[in-house]
N, C-alpha and C positions, 0 to 999 in steps of 0.2 A: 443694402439688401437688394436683391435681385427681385424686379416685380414680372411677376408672369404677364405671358398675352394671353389673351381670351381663350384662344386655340390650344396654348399650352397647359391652360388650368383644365379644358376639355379633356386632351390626351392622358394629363394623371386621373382624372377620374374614371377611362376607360380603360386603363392598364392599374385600376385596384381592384383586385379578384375579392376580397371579402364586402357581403352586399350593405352590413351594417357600416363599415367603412369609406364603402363608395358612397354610398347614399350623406354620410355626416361631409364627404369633403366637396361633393357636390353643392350640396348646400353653403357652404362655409364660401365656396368661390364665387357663386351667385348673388351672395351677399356683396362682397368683395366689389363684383362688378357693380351693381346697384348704388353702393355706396360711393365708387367714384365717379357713376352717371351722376349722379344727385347734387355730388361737390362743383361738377360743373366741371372734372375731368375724366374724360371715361378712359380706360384704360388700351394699350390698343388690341384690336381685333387678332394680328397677325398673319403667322402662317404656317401650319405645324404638320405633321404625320402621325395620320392618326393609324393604331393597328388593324387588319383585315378583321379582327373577331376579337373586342372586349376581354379583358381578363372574368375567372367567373372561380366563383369556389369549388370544392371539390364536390359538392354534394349542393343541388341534387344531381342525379346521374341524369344527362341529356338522350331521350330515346327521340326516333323516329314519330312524328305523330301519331300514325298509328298504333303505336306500342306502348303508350301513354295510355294506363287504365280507367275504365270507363268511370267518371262520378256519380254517385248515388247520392243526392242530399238528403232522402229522409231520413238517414241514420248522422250520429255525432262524426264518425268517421267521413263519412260521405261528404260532410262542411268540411273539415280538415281539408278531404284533397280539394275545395271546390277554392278555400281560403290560400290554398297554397299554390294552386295554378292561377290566382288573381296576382298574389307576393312575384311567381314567376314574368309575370305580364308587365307588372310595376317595373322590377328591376330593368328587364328590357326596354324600356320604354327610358327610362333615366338615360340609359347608354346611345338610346337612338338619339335622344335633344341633344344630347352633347355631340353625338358623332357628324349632326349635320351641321353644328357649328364648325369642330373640327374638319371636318372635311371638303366641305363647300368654301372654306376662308379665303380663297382665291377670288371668289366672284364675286366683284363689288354690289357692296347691299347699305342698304339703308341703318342704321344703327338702330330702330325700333324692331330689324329681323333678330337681330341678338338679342335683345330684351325681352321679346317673346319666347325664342328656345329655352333661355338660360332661366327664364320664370320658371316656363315649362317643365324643364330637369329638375329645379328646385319642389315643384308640387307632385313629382312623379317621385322623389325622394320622400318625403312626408307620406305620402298614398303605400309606399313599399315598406315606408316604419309601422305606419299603424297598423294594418295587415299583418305583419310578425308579430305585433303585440297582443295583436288576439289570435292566432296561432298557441303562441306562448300562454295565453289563458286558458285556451283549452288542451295544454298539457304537448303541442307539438312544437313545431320548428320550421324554418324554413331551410331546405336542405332536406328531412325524413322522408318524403317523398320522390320519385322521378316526374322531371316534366320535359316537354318535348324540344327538341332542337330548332326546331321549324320556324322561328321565331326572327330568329338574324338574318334570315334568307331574302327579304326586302331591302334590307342596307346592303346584304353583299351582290343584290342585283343591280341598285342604281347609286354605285359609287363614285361615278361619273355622271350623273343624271339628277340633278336639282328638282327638278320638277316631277323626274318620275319619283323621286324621295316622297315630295310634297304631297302628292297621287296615291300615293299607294299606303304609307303610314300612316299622318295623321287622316286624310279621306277618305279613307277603307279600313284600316286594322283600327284607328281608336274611332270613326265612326262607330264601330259595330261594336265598341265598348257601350255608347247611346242604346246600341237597340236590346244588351240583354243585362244591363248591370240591371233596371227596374226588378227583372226577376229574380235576380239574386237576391236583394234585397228583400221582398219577398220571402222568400224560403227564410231567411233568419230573422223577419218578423215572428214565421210561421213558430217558430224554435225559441221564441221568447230570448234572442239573444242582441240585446241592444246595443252596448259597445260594439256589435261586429255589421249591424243598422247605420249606427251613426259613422262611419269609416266608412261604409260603404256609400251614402249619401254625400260625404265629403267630394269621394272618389269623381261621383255623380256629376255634380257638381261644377267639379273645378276639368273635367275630363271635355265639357263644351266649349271650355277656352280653346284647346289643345288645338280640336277638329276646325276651331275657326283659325284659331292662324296659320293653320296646314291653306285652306280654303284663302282668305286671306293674301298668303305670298305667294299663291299657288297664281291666284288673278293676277295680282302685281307683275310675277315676272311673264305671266300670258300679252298683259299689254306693253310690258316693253317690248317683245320679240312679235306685237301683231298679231298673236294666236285666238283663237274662238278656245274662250276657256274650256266647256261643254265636249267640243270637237278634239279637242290637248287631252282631257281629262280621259276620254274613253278609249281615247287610242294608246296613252301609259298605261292606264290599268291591263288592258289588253296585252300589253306586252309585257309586264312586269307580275300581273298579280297571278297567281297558278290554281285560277279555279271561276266560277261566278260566283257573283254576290248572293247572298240570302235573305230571304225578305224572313218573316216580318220588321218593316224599318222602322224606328220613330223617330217620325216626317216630320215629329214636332222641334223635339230637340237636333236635329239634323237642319233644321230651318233655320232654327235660332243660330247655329254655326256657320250657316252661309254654307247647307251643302240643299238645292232645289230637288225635286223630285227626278227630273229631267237629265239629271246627271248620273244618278245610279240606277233607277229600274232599267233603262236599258242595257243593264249589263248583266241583268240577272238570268239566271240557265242557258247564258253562253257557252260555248266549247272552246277552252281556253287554246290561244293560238300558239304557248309557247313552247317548246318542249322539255 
C-alpha cells in the first residue's frame, strides 16, 4: 500500500469539492499523521502542488462581497444566513491549514509547524460540521444560500510568502473571528437557541489556538531571518491585507494568542497601500 506524504494528503483534501467530504477526509488524514507522530514515526512532510483555488461545491453561488446580502439576526432567517456565512468561514479556513502545509512544504520547518496546521484543519473541520448540523436543525443547508468569494484572496496573494500567510490569515482574518464571535453567540443566546450556543462556544474556543500559532511561527520564522516581528507584521499586512483593521478588538483573547496591542491598533483607518 502506497502511504501518502503530508503534502499529498493536503492536496486530496483541497481538490474534494464536497465540504461534508472534505471535512470527513481532512480529519481522517490528521489522524493518520497524529498517529504515526505518536508511534515514534511520523510520516514524511514531502512536496506536493497544491491547486491555485481549492475545489468547492456547486452551491453556494460565490458573489463579490459586496453582493452578499445584508444579515439580519433578529429574525429565524437572519441566523440562517449569519449560521451559513460562519459554515462559509469554516470551510475556508480547513482549505487554508491545509494549503499552507501543502504549499510551503519546501521551506524547512520544525515538525511541531505541521502539528499545529494539521490540528488546525482538523478542528476547522469539526467547527464546519457542527455549523451545518444546526443549519440542518433549523430546516436549511449549507449551499441555500450565496456567500462571498472574497475569502481565498489572502492565499492567492501570499503563495510565495510564508509569513505574509502567517500575517495576514491566522493574525488578522481568524484574529477578528476573537473580536465578533462573543456576539454571535449572543444573538442565539438571545433566540433561546443552545445547540447553536454550544458550537459556537466550541468555535470560541478552539479559534485562540489558530491565531496563536499564526503568531507563534510568525515570531519563529521573524528570528531566524533577524526581523522585528512588530516591524514584519505591519508592513505584510500592509501589503497583502486590502483595507484597515477594525476595532472593537478583544485585547483579551488576542493577548492570550500572542497578538499585543502594538501590533494591530496601528493599522487601524489606514489607507491601504495595495492596489
Amino acid at each position: 500500500m502506497t502511504v501518502l506524504s503530508l503534502t499529498q494528503m493536503a492536496v486530496q483534501v483541497l481538490t474534494t469539492a464536497d465540504g461534508r467530504q472534505k471535512t470527513a477526509l481532512s480529519k481522517a488524514h490528521a489522524e493518520a499523521w497524529f498517529a504515526a507522530r505518536d508511534a515514534g514515526t511520523p510520516l514524511v512532510v514531502g512536496q506536493a502542488a497544491p491547486p491555485p483555488d481549492p475545489a468547492r461545491p456547486e452551491k453556494p453561488e460565490l458573489l463579490p462581497p459586496n453582493e452578499v446580502p445584508r444579515r439580519r439576526p433578529g429574525s429565524v432567517q437572519g441566523r440562517i444566513a449569519l449560521l451559513h456565512a460562519v459554515a462559509h468561514i469554516e470551510l475556508n479556513a480547513v482549505d487554508l491549514h491545509w494549503d499552507i502545509v501543502a504549499r510551503f512544504g519546501h521551506i524547512p520547518m520544525p515538525l511541531g509547524f505541521y502539528d499545529d496546521w494539521v490540528k488546525a484543519a482538523a478542528e476547522e473541520s469539526k467547527h464546519f460540521n457542527l455549523i451545518c448540523d444546526c443549519l440542518e436543525r433549523m430546516g436549511s443547508h449549507y449551499g441555500a444560500l450565496p456567500a462571498h468569494a472574497g475569502m481565498w484572496r489572502a492565499a492567492a496573494d501570499t503563495t510565495e510568502d510564508l509569513q505574509g500567510r502567517l500575517a495576514v490569515v491566522p493574525m488578522v482574518l481568524e484574529a477578528r473571528g476573537l473580536d465578533v464571535t462573543p456576539g454571535m453567540i449572543a444573538i442565539f443566546e438571545k433566540a433561546g437557541e443552545a445547540d447553536t450556543v454550544a458550537a459556537l462556544k466550541t468555535i470560541y474556543a478552539e479559534e485562540v489556538g489558530h491565531v496563536a500559532y499564526g503568531a507563534k511561527w510568525f515570531n519563529w520564522l521573524c528570528g531566524r531571518d533577524g526581523l522585528d516581528p512588530k516591524d514584519a507584521f505591519h508592513r505584510l499586512v500592509r501589503q497583502y491585507f486590502p483595507g484597515s483593521l477594525k476595532p472593537p478588538f478583544n485585547e483579551e483573547k488576542r493577548a492570550e494568542a500572542g497578538l499585543p496591542p502594538d501590533f494591530y491598533w496601528p493599522l487601524v483607518h489606514e489607507t491601504p497601500q495595495r492596489g
